[in-house]
C-alpha positions as CSV (number, residue, x, y, z in Angstrom):
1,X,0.0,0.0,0.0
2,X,3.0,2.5,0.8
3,X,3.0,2.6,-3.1
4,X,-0.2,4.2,-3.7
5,X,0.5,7.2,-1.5
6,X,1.0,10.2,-3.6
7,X,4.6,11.9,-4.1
8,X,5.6,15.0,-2.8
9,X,4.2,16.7,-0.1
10,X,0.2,17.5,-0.3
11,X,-0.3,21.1,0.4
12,X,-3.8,23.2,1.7
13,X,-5.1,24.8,-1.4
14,X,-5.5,28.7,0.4
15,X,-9.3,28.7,-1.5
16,X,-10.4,25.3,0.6
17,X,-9.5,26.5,3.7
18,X,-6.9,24.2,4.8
19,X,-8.3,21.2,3.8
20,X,-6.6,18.6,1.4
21,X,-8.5,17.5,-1.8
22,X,-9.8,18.4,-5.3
23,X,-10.4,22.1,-6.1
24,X,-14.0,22.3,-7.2
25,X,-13.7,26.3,-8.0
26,X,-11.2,26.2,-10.9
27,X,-14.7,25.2,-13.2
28,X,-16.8,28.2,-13.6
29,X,-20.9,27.7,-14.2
30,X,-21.1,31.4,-15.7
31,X,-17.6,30.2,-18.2
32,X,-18.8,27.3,-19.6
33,X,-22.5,28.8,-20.3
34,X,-21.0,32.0,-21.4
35,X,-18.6,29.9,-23.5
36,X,-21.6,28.0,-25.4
37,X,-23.3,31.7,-25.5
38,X,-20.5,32.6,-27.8
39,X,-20.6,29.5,-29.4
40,X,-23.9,29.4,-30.6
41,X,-24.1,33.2,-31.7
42,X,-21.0,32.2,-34.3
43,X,-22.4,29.3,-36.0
44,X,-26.3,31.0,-36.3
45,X,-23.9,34.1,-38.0
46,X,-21.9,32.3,-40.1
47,X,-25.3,30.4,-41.4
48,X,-26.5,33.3,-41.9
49,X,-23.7,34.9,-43.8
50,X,-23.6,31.7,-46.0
51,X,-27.4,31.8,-46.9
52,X,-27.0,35.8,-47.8
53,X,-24.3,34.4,-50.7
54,X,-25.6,32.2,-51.3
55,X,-29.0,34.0,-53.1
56,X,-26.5,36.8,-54.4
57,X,-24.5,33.6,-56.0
58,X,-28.5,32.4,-57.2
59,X,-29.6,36.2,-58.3
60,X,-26.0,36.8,-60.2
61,X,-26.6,32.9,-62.3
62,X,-30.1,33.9,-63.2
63,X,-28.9,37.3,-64.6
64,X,-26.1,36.0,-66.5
65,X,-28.7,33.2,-68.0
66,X,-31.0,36.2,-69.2
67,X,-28.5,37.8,-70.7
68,X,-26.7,34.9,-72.2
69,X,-25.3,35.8,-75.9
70,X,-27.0,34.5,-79.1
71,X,-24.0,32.7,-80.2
72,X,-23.8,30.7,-76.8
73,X,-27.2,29.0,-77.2
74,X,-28.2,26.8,-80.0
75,X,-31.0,27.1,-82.0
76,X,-31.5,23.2,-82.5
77,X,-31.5,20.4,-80.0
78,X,-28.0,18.2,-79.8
79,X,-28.7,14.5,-80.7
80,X,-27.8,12.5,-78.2
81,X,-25.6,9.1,-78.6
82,X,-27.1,6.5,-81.0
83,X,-27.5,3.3,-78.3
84,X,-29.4,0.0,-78.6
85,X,-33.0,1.0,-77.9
86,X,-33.2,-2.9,-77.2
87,X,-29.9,-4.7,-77.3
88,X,-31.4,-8.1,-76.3
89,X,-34.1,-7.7,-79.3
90,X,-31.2,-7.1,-81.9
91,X,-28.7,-9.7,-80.7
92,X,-32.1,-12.3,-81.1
93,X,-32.5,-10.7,-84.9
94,X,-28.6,-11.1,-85.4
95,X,-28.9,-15.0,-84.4
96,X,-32.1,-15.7,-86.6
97,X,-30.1,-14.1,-89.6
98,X,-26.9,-16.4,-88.6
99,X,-29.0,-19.6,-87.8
100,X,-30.6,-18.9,-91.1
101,X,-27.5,-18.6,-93.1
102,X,-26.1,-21.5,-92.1
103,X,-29.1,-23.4,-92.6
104,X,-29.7,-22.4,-96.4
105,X,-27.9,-23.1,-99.6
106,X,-26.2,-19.7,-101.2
107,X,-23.2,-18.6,-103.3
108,X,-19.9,-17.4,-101.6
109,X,-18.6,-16.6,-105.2
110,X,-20.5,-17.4,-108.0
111,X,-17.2,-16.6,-110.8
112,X,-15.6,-19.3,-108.7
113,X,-18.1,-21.5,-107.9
114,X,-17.6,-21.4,-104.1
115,X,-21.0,-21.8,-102.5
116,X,-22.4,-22.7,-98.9
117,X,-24.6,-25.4,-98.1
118,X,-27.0,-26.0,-94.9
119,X,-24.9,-27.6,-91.7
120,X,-27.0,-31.1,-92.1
121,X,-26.2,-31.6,-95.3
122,X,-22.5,-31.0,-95.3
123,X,-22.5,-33.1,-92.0
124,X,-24.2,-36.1,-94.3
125,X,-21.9,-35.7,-96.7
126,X,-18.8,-35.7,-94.5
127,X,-20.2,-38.9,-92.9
128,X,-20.3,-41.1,-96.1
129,X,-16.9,-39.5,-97.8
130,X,-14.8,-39.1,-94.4
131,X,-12.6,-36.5,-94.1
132,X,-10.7,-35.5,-96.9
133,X,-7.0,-36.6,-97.2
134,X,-4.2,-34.0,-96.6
135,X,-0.5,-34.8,-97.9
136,X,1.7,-33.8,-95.3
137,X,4.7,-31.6,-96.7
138,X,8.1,-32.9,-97.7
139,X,10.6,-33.6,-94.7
140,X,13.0,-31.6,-95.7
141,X,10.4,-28.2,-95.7
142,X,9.7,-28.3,-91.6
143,X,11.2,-25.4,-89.5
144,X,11.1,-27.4,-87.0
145,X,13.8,-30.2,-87.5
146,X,16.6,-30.8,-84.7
147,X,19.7,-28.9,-85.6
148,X,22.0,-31.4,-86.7
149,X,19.0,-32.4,-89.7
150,X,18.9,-29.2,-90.3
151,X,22.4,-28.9,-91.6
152,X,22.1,-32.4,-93.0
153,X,19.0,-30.7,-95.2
154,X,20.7,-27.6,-95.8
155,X,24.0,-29.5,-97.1
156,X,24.4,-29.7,-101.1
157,X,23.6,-33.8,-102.7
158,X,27.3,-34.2,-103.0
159,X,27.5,-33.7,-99.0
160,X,24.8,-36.0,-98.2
161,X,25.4,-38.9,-100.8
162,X,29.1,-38.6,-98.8
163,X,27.2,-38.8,-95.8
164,X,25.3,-41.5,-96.3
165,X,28.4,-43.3,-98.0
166,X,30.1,-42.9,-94.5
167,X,26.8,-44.9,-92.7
168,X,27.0,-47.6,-94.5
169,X,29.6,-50.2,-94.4
């Protein structure tokens, strides 16, 4: 307990007559109302001020729209941007016009005899032809040979008949 004792040496405050404690006349009644008083009085006047400019700032806009110049204002309304009126609507159109295309018979190019045929039908046809056959290209065209057979490809025939002389015994 001898730690909670205060430090120092507690002196009479001359205003409590001697007696040791808190001093309850340091908080004035009349400061703190006086205090709000003020307070108050400030923000109603600066509200006050800021409504008064704020109808000057109102009066001095209306002017200047009266006496706005001819060339300022326009005579016709400004179209505003072309959008979708009904995006979901056109993309629905768009896909009956694909569906139908692909569903129909038509010429690509007519000079070159390149026309399109319906989905079903060239799906009938694939099934009873099969796939058409597609020659692969010569070895010695891939760019993507290992680098000693791509010296071997890039050597003259004299080099490789050599070459293959040397392989075989």
């Amino acid at each position: 307990m001898a730690d909670f004792r205060p430090q120092g040496f507690l002196k009479p405050s001359p205003s409590t007559e001697g007696r040791i404690g808190y001093q309850d006349d340091r908080v004035s009644f009349k400061g703190v109302l006086g205090f709000a008083a003020i307070l108050v009085v400030v923000v109603v006047a600066a509200q006050y001020v800021l409504v008064q400019m704020m109808s000057q700032y109102g009066a001095q806009e209306a002017r200047e729209k009266q006496g706005a110049s001819p060339m300022l204002t326009t005579p016709w309304e400004v179209p505003g941007p072309r959008l979708q009126p009904d995006p979901a609507a056109e993309r629905i159109q768009v896909q009956a016009a694909q569906r139908e295309h692909l569903a129909s018979y038509g010429w690509l190019d007519r000079d070159k005899g390149v026309a399109h045929i319906p989905i079903e039908r060239a799906m009938d046809i694939l099934a009873k032809s099969g796939l058409p056959e597609i020659k692969a290209p010569p070895a010695g065209d891939s760019p993507l040979k290992p680098p000693a057979e791509a010296e071997k490809a890039a050597a003259p025939p004299a080099a490789k008949a050599e070459a293959e002389a040397k392989k075989a015994p």
